[in-house]
N, C-alpha and C positions, 0 to 999 in steps of 0.2 A: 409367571415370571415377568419381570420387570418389559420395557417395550424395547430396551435397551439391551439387547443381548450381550453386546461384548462389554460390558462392564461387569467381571469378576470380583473385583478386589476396590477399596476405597479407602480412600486415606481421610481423616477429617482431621482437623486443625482444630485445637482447641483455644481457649481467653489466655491461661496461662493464671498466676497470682490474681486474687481478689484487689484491686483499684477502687478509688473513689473514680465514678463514668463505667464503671465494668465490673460487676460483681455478680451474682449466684445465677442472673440470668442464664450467663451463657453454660454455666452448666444441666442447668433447666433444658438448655436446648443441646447441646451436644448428646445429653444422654438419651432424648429421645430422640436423633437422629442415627444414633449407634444402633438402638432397639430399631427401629424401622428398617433402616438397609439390612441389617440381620433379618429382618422378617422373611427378605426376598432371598435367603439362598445367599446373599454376597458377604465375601471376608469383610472384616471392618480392619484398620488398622489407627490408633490413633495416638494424637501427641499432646501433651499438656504436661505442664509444670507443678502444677498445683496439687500435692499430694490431700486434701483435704475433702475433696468431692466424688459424689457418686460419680462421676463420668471418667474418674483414674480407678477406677475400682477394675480387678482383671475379669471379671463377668460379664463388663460391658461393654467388650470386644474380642475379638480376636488375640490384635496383640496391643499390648497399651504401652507405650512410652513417656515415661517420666521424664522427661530430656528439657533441655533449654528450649525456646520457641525463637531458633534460630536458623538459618540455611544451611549449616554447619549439621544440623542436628537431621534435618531434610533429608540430606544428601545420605549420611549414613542410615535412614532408615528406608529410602528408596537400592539402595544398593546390595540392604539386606533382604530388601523384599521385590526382587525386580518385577512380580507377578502386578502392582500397582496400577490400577489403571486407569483411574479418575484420584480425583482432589476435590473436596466438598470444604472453603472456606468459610461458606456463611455463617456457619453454628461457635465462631469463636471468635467475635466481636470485632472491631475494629485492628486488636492484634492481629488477627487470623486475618485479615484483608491485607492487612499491610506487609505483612510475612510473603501471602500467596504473591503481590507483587512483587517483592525482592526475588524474590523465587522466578519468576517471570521473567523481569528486566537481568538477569544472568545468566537465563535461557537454561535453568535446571530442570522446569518440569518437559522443555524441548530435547532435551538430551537424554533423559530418562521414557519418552515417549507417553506422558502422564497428561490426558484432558482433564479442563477443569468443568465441573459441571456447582449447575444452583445460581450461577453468577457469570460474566465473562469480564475480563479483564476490562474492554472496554467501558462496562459500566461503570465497575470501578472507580476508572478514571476520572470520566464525566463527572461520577455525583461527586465525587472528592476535591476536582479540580475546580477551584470557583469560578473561573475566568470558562472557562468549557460547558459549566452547566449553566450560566448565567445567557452566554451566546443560545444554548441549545433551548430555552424556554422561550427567546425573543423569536426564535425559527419557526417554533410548534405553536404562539402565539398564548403559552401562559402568562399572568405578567406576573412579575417579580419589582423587587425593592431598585429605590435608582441605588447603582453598587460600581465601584470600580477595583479594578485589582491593582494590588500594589505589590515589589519585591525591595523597592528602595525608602528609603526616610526621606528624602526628597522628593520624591511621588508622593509618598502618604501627604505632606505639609499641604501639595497643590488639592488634591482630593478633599481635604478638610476645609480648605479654603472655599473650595467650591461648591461643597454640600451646606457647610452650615453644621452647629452643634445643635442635640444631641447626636452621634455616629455610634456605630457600632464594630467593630473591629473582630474579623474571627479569623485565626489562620486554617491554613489548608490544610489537610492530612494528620488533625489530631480528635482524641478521642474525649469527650464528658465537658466539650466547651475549654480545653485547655487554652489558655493563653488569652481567649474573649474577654471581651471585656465592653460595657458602652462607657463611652466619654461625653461626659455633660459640660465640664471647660474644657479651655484654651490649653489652660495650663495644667493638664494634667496629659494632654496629648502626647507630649513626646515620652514620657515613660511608656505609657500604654502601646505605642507603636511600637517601642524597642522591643518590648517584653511578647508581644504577637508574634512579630519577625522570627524571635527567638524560638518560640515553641512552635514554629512551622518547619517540618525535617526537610522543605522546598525552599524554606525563606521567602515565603508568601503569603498574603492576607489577603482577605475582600474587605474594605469597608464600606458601610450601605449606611441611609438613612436611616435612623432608627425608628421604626413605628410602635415607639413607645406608643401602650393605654391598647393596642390593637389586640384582640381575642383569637388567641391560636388552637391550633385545630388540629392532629394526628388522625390517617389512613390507614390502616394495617391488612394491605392487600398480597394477592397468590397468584400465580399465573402458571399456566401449564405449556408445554410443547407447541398447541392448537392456540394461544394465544385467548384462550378460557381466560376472564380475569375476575378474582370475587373479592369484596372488601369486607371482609371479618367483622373489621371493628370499628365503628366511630369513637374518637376519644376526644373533650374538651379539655384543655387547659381552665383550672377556674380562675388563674392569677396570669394576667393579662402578659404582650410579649414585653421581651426585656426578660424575665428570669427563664433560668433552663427546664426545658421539659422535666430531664429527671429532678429537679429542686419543686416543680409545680403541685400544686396539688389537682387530680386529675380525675375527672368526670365521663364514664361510659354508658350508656350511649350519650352520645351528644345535647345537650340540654337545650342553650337558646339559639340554634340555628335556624334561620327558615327552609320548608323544605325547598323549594327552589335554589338557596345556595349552598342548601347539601347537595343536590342534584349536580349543581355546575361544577362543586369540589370533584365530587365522584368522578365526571367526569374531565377534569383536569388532572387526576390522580393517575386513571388509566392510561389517559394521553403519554402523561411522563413516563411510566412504567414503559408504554411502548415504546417509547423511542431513544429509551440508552442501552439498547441490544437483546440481543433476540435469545433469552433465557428463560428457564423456568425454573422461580422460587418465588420465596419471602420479599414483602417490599415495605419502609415504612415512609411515610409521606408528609411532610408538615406544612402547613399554610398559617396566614396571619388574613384574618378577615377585618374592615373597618367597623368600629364600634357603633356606625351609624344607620340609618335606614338602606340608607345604597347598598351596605353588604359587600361591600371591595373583597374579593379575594388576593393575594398575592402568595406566592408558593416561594414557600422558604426554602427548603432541602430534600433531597430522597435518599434512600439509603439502601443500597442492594443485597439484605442479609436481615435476619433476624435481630432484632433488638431486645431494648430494654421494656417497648411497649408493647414488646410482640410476646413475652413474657405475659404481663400484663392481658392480654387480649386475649389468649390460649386462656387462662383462667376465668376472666369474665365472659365469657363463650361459651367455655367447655369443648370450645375448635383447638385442639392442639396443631399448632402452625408450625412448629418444628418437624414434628412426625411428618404431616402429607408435606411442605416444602420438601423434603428428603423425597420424600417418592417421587414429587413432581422431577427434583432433578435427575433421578433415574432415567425419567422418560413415560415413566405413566400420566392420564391425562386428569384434570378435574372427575369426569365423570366416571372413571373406571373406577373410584375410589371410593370408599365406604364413610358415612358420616361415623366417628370412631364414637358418637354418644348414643344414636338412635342403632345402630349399627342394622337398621332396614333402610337409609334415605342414601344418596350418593355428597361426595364432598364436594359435588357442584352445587352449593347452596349458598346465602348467603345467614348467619346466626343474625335470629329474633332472640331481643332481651324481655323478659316481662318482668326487670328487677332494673336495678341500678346500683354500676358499682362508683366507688371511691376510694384514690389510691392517694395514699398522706406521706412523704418522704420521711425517713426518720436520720434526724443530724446526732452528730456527736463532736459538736461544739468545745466541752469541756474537757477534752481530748488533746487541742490546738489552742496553749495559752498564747494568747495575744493575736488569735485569728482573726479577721473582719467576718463577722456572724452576720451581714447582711446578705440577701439575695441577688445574684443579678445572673449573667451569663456564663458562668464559668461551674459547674455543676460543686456541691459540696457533703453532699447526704451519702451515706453510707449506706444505706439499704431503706425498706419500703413496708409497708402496709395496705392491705385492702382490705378493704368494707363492703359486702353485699345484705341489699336491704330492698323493701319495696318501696322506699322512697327513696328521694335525694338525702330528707331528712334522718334517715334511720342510716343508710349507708355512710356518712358521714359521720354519727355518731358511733359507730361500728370500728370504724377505721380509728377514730381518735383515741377507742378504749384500747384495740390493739398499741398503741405506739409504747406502753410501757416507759413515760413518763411523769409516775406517779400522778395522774389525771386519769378521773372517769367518765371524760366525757367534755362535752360544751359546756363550759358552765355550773352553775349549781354542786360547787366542789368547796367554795372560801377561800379557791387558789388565782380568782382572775387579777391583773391591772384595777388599779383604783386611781392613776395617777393621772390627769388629763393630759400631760406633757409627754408621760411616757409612752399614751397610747397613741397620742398623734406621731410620736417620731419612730413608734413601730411598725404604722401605719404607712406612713411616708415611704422608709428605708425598709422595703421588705424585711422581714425578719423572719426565724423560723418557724416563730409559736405566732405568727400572722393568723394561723386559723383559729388559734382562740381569740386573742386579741380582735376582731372583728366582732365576736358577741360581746367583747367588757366592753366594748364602744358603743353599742347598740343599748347593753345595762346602764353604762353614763348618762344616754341620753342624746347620743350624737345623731345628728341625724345621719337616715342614708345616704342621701343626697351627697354630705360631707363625706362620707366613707366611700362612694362610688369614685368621686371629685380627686379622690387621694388617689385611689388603688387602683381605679379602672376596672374594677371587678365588675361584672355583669349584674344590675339592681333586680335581675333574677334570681340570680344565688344570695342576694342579703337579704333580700324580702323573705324567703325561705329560715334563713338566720334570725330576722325578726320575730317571727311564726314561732321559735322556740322557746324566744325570751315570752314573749307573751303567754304562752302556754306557762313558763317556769315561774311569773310572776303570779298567772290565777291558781293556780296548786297551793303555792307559799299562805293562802287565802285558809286554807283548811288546815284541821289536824289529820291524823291519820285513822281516825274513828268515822271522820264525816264526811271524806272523799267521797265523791261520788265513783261508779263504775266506770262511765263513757270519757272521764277524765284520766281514769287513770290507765285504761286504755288506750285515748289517745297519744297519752304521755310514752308509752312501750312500743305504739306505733311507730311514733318517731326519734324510738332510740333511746330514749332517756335510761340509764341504767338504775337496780333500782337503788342503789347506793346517793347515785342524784337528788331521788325522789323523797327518800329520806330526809334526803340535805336541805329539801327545799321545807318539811315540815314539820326540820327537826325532829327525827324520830328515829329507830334502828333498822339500819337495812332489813334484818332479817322481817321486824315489821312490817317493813314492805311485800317481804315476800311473801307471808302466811296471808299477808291481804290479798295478794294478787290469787294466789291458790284460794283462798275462800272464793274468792268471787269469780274462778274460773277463767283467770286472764293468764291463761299460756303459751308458752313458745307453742311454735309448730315448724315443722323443716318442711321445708321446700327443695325440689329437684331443678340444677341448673342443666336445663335437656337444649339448649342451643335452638329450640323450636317456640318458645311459647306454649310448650304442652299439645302443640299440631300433632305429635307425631309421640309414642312412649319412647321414653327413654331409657336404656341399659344399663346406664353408668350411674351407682349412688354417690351423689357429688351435694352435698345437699348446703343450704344456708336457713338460717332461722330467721322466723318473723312473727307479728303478730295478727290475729285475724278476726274482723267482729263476725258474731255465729252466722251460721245460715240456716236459714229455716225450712225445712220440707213440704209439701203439699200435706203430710201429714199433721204438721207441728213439734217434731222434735227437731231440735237444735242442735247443731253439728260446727266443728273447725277442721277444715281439711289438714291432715297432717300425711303427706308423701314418703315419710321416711318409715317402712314396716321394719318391724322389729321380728328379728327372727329369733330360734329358740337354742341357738348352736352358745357355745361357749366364748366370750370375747374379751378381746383385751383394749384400754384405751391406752395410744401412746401421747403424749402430751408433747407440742411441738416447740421451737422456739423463739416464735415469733423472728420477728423484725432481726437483718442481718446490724449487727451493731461493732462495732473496736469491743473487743473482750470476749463476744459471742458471737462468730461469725457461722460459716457454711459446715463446719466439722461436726457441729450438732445436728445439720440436717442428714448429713451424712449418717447420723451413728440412727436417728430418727428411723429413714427410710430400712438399715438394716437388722433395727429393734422388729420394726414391722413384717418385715420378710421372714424373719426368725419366728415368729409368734403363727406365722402362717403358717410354718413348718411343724411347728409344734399342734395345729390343729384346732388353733383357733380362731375368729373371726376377728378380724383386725382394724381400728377404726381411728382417725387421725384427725387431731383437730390441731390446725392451723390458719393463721391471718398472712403469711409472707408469700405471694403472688410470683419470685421470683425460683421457687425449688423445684424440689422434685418431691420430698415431701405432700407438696400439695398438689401432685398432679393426681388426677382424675383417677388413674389405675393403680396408685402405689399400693395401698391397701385397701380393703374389700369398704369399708365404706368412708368416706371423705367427709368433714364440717371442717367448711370452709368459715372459721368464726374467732373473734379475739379469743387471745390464752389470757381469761380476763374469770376470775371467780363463777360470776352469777351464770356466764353462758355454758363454761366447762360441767356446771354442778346441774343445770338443766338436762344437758346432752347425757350426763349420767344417768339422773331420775327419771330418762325415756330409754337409755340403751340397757341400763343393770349388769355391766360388765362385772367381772370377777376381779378386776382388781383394774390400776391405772402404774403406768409404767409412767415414774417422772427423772430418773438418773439418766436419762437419754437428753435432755432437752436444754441443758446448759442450767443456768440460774432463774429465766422463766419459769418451767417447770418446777423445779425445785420450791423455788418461792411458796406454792402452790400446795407442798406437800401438809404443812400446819394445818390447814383450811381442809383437806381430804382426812388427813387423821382424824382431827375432832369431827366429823360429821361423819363419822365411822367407815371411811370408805376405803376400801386395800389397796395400799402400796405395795407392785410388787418389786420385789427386791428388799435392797436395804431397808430399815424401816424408821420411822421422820424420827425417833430417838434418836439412833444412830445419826441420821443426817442432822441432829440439831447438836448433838455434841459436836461434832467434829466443827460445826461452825462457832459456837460458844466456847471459846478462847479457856474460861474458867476451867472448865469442867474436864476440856480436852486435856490442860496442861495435869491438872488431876491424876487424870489417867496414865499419863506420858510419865508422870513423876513415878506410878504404882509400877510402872513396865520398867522402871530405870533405864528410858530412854532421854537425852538431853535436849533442851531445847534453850533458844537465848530468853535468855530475863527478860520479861514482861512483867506488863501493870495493867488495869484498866482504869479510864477517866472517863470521867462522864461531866467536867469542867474546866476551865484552863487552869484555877487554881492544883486540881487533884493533880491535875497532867505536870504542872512546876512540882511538885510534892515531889512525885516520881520520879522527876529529870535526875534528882538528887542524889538517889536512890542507884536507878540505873546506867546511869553515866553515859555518857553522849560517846558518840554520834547516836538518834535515834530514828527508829524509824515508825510513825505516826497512821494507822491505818481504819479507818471507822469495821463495824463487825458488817456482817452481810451484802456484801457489796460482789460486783466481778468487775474482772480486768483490771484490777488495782486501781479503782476509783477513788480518789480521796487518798492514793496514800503518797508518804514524802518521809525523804526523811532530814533530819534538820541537826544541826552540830551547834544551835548556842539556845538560851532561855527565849531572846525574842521571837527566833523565827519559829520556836515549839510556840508562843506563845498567839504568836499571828495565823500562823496556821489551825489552830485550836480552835479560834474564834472564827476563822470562816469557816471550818467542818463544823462546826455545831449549828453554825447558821443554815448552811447549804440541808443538812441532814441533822435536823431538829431531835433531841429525844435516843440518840445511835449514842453506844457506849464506843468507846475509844482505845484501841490496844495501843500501848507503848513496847516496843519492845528494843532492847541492846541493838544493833546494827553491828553486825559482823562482817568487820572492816575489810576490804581482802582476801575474802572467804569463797571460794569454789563452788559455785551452782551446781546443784543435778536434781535430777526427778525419775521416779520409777511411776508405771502404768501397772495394774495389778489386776488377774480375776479371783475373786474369791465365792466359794460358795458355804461360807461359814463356818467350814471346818480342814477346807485345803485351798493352798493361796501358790496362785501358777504365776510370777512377774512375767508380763509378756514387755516390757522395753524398761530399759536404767537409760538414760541420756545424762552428758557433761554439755552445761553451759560452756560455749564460748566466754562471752561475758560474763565476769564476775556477778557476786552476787548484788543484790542493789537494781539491778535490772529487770524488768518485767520479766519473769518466763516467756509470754507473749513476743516478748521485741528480742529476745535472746536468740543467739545462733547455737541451736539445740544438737548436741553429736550421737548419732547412735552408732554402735554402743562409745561408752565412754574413750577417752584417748589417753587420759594421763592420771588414772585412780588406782592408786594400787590395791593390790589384793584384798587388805586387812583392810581397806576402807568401803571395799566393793560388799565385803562381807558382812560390816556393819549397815548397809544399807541394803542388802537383801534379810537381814535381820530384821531390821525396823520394821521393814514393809508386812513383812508377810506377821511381827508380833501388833501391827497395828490393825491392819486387816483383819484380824480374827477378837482382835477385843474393839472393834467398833461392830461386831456380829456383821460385816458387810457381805451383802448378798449381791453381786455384780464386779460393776468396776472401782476401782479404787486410782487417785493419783497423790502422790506423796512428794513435797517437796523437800528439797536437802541444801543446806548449810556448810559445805564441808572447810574446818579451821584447824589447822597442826595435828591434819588426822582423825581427828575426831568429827563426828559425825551428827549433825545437828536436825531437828527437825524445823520444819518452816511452818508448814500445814499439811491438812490430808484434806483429801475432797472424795467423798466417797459416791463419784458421780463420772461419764463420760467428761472426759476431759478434752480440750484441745489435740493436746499430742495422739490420743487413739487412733483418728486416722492416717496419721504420718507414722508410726509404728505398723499396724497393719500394712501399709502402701510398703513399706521398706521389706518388711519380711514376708511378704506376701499369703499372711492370714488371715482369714474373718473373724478378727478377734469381736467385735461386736456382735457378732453373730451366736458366738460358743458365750458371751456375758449373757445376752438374753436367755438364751437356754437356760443358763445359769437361775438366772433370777425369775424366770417360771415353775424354778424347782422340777425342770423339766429332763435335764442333767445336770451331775456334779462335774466339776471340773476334773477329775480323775478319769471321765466317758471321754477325754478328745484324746486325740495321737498330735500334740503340737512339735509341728516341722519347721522352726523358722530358715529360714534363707536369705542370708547377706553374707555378698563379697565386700568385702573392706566398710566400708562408713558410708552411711545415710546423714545427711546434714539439714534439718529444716531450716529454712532461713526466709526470716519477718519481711515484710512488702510496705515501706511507707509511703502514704500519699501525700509528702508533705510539700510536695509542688504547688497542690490546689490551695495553699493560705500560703501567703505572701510576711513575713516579719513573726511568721509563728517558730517559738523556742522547739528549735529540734533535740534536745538532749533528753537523752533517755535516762530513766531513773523506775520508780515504783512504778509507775503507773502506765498502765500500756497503749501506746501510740500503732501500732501494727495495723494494715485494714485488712493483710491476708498473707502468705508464706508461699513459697517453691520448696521442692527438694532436691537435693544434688548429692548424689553418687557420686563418692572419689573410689577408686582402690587403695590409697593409703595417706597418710600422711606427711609425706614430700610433696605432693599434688602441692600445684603454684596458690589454686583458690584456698584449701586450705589456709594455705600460709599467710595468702592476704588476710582473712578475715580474724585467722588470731591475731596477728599485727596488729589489727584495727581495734581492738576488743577493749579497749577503755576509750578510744577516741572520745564515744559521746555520751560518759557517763555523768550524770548530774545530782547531786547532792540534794 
């Protein structure tokens, strides 16, 4: 039992909706703070909004609350559960801290008798309040930035007057750099100060000198009861301060520090952690060092709760920090705790890397017309990537292949900058493809010196960058007959994929490959055991690499490969990479329970994923972890070593999917639906085909593959239209347009942006009533497990749509027609799984939109509402393991579940917020009304064409 005896019952606080500053992390960490305090014997109770994630899931708690992340919401679940005896805010980000203080300064958790443990208030305070934590470094004798606090426009004028430009302006009490900003003129000060003031819920900023060029540094420390304190993880920033940690691209363990001012960070870190109160959890710590020999440290912020990088740092460890945090606040101490990877060493330890990782932000820029796409302090990326490799070099090119921006890598693609103008002003003006953009400068010809001069990047991390051009230039030297071995070796060493390699010798990937298998140049996985191999490890967590042989006393030649291959039955699930607008955390969700399902059914279950911040990729989800991009060449290795019986990809969003053409032709089983099925349903031609054979309706369509074809058509199909490229998610590319020019202007930049993509035109149904049904089918009986009525007319992203389950205003004969459709399209697309069908509805008649014979967005908001494991009973499904006619389904709902879209369109400034095709969303809540008179209802039909866009 815990140390803490009268702690029975715990409430934890969850993030709430997916934000740009606050995404999948926190349910990374909530869910395994739920698992942990459940280890001990204690109830868990908890709250979140967010019907999309494992940590709303009813298994991984007690009792789970769907509720707003309100006081209001508080109150009624302390009053239902007076047993309540602690609060655990840490594990739900900046919301969850700012909540437990309202909650505080109203004296709720005082009246309810509710301690807070993990954090205490006054820490809190301190690190949030600039003016407080600023005083408390000068006391302990860290130093910090010259800074002063401001709450007036009048104060700020004097403070700028007296520091001088460049400034940096951040308000108090917000989350992902909201409102930050640095100011380089005079005259751009007074906006930037109105707009900080504003975004501070205190109407307070710090402004400090800015140490631009200066190399910043992340802590990710623990602390116990006994005041034990161990630091995880050292993390670099490799893009200098000034841009936001979560926008950086970020380097573990620490690369050009000396050990002596690791030592002093160290301890500056522990110092801070000591003295903003007497707690035991999670800490994250940031500094800014001088880029000179001196080594200046100066300590920027702390943060009393799990983060974005403590996400981050649980993975490149294999130290899950949310799990022991949870215990530590219990009251158990470092040492009583178990290393959760060696599970023989204690968690008083501190993790040895013998690898290196690299973590790439992924943006979604073309999401946000008229955004400012440069970097600075104000965070913008939507979700994340990692990379583990044995070098900087290989871990970097790791990360890049995960980012799923049609790039394989640094370089050696025909996709870099050629422009000398454009690379100095990307250079300049941070930007987000900065990380390639540094090698097409290097391939110019620029020097380092220049690119260091620009960026302030560390001439340790270019010289490394240099290192690959060089490499990519002597390759380009050979054909693919005359390559030597030790070259192209080295080339796999550091990451080159072999589609690169190709590119550099003009030749065919696959060429590459049969070379590399002739000559014996293959992957091997490696175990992330948090020791350096000191000590075995228990957790198959593995990353790939490459290794030259080793030789024995006897002379036979060997490449250590850690990953044994057992002889049980297995399934791979394919993950979805990177959180992105279109495919966010719902697929990790349907992932992890693809997974548990497959275990259920008895077989050995194996997860390959690059996103750093799920659950997916934690250590325990499934029996064995690769940790590696969802990128052809690594997926098709990991097969050729595990020989699964087949690869689950209708779990994984459009990643996966993607995936499936490439698994077919190399004969490899998909299980479920199969890539026919999934490739009709996306081939517009073929589907409508079908559609026509079923005597099901759909609106008039054409396809172009020119702007002339697409004017042809307009003709044909009479305007309004709506323009959409084939294979795409989130409604990428689509629009729709009501005259010849704007089809005509649009045309020409989808053809440009997406080269070679055939073009659907289809009618636009003016006026016309959104819905969508969720389906299982097992190829010969089809169960609809959710129908939803758009709020919003049709024309709007499903995505950005206020989704109604079940419907509110469909009458019978219409309802009938779309339980019709579904279950006659589900069974002539032969689908084996889930199914989501979109609907058109116009003077009753019932249209089709598309089918997507895959997990969908809405499956976990369906399940969450009626409280099923619908992806639980799909997998079965699609293991052929059960028909859907084996379950007893029980839904339950009193009155109406309502998903409703989350936009973060705070973080761009002048960006066009009207919604239309293409989805804007970063992530959803759900709200339970009991009926239809409810006031929220009423608002959001009211509003439901506010922000519709043509």
């Amino acid at each position: 039992m815990p140390k803490d005896t009268s702690i029975k019952s715990v409430l934890i606080i969850g993030s709430g909706p997916i934000v740009i500053g606050q995404a999948c992390e926190f349910d990374y960490a909530g869910s395994q703070s739920a698992r942990s305090i459940r280890e001990e014997g204690i109830e868990v109770i908890l709250i979140n909004s967010n019907p999309a994630t494992i940590m709303t899931d009813p298994t991984m708690a007690d009792h789970v609350y769907l509720k707003p992340l309100t006081t209001k919401s508080i109150i009624e679940i302390l009053k239902a559960h007076p047993q309540i005896d602690a609060v655990l805010p840490t594990m739900g980000g900046q919301t969850a801290l700012n909540l437990c203080l309202e909650a505080d300064e109203k004296g709720i958790w005082a009246d309810f008798g509710v301690k807070l443990i993990g954090v205490d208030v006054n820490a809190i305070n301190i690190t949030e309040d600039r003016e407080q934590f600023k005083n408390l470094l000068k006391k302990i004798g860290v130093p910090s930035a010259p800074a002063e606090i401001c709450t007036s426009y009048l104060r700020g004028k004097e403070i700028a007057q007296e520091f001088g430009f460049p400034l940096v302006i951040r308000p108090s009490f917000t989350l992902g750099g909201t409102g930050a900003a640095i100011v380089y003129k005079k005259e751009d000060f007074d906006e930037l100060l109105t707009r900080g003031l504003e975004a501070s819920p205190i109407h307070e900023v710090l402004i400090d000198k800015a140490l631009m060029g200066w190399k910043e540094y992340e802590l990710e420390l623990l602390r116990d009861k006994n005041d034990n304190v161990v630091i995880i993880c050292s993390i670099e920033n490799m893009d200098p301060m000034g841009i936001h940690t979560g926008d950086s691209i970020t380097v573990a363990p620490a690369m050009t520090l000396s050990d002596t001012t690791f030592q002093k960070m160290r301890d500056y870190a522990i110092l801070m952690m000591r003295s903003i109160g007497n707690f035991a959890g999670g800490c994250n710590v940031q500094f800014a060092v001088s880029p000179d020999d001196k080594e200046d440290i100066v300590a920027i912020e702390i943060n009393p709760r799990v983060s974005r990088s403590s996400a981050l740092a649980s993975k490149a460890t294999g130290y899950p920090i949310a799990k022991i945090a949870s215990k530590l606040a219990l009251g158990y101490n470092l040492d009583e705790l178990q290393n959760q990877i060696t599970k023989s060493t204690s968690a008083l330890f501190e993790p040895t890397l013998d690898y290196v990782i690299v973590k790439i932000p992924r943006w979604n820029f073309d999401k946000f017309e008229g955004a400012d796409r440069t970097l600075g302090l104000q965070m913008k990326s939507v979700g994340e990537v990692m990379g583990i490799g044995r070098s900087f070099q290989e871990a970097l090119h790791k990360a890049t292949q995960s980012l799923e921006i049609k790039r394989n890598g640094l370089g050696a693609d025909g996709k870099g900058y050629t422009n000398y103008e454009q690379i100095i002003e990307k250079l300049t003006f941070a930007s987000w493809d900065r990380v390639f953009v540094i090698y097409d400068a290097i391939a110019m010809g620029i020097p380092l010196s220049r690119i260091h001069e620009i960026t302030k990047i560390d001439m340790w991390f270019l010289k490394q960058y240099e290192e690959l051009y060089t490499l990519e230039k002597e390759i380009s030297n050979y054909k693919v007959e005359s390559l030597p071995r030790e070259l192209l070796l080295e080339a796999k060493q550091k990451g080159f994929a072999d589609r690169q390699i190709a590119h550099m010798m003009g030749c065919l990937e696959s060429q590459v490959h049969t070379l590399r298998t002739e000559m014996n140049i293959n992957r091997v996985f490696k175990l992330v055991d948090t020791c350096a191999a000191e000590f075995k490890a228990k957790t198959p967590y593995y990353y790939s690499t490459f290794e030259a042989e080793i030789e024995k006393a006897d002379g036979t030649r060997y490449v250590d490969n850690e990953s044994v291959v057992t002889d049980k039955k297995k399934i791979i699930v394919l993950g979805s990479g990177p959180n992105r607008i279109g495919q966010g955390i719902e697929f990790d969700y349907s992932c992890v329970h693809g997974v548990l399902a497959a275990k259920e059914c008895g077989y050995e279950t194996i997860m390959i994923n690059c996103n750093p911040e799920t659950v997916s990729t934690d250590f325990d989800t499934a029996d064995k972890l690769y940790f590696e991009p969802v990128f052809w060449e690594h997926i098709y290795d990991i097969i050729q070593h595990e020989k699964p019986e087949g690869v689950i990809v209708q779990l994984g969003g459009q990643t996966a999917l993607k995936l499936a053409e490439k698994l077919s032709k190399y004969g490899i089983k998909i299980i479920g639906t199969s890539f026919d099925a999934l490739d009709l349903a996306e081939d517009r031609g073929r589907f409508s085909e079908l559609l026509t054979d079923l005597k099901i309706p759909f609106p008039q369509f054409g396809i172009a593959e020119t702007a002339d074809e697409a004017s042809a058509l307009a003709d044909v199909l009479d305007f309004p239209l709506l323009i959409r490229p084939s294979y795409v998610l989130g409604g990428q590319g689509m629009k729709i347009v009501i005259n010849k020019q704007e089809l005509e202007e649009h045309v020409v930049n989808l053809l440009k942006t997406i080269p070679g993509n055939k073009l659907l035109l289809d009618h636009y149904l003016d006026g016309a009533i959104e819905a969508e049904a969720d389906a299982i089918c097992d190829g010969e009986n089809v169960y609809i497990i959710g129908i939803m009525e758009h709020i919003e007319p049709c024309g709007v992203h499903s995505g950005d749509s206020n989704a109604t389950l079940p419907p509110f205003n469909l009458g019978e004969f219409v309802m009938q027609q779309i339980k019709d459709h579904t279950k006659n399209i589900a069974l002539a697309l032969r689908t084996v799984g889930l199914i989501n069908i979109q609907f058109a509805i116009k003077d009753d008649i019932v249209y089709i939109i598309e089918a997507n014979p895959r997990a969908s967005r809405t499956v976990p908001f369906i399940a969450k509402a009626y409280g099923e494991p619908y992806v639980n009973y799909a997998t079965k499904v699609m293991l052929g393991h059960n028909k859907v006619t084996d379950f007893t389904f029980n839904p339950q709902l009193k009155g109406f579940a309502i998903k409703q879209p989350v936009f973060s369109f705070s973080k761009f400034h002048n960006v066009n917020k009207a919604l239309g095709p293409e989805m804007k969303s970063t992530g959803e809540s759900i709200l339970f009304i009991d009926d239809l008179k409810d006031d929220q209802f009423y608002e959001l039909y009211s509003r439901r064409k506010m922000y519709l866009s043509k």
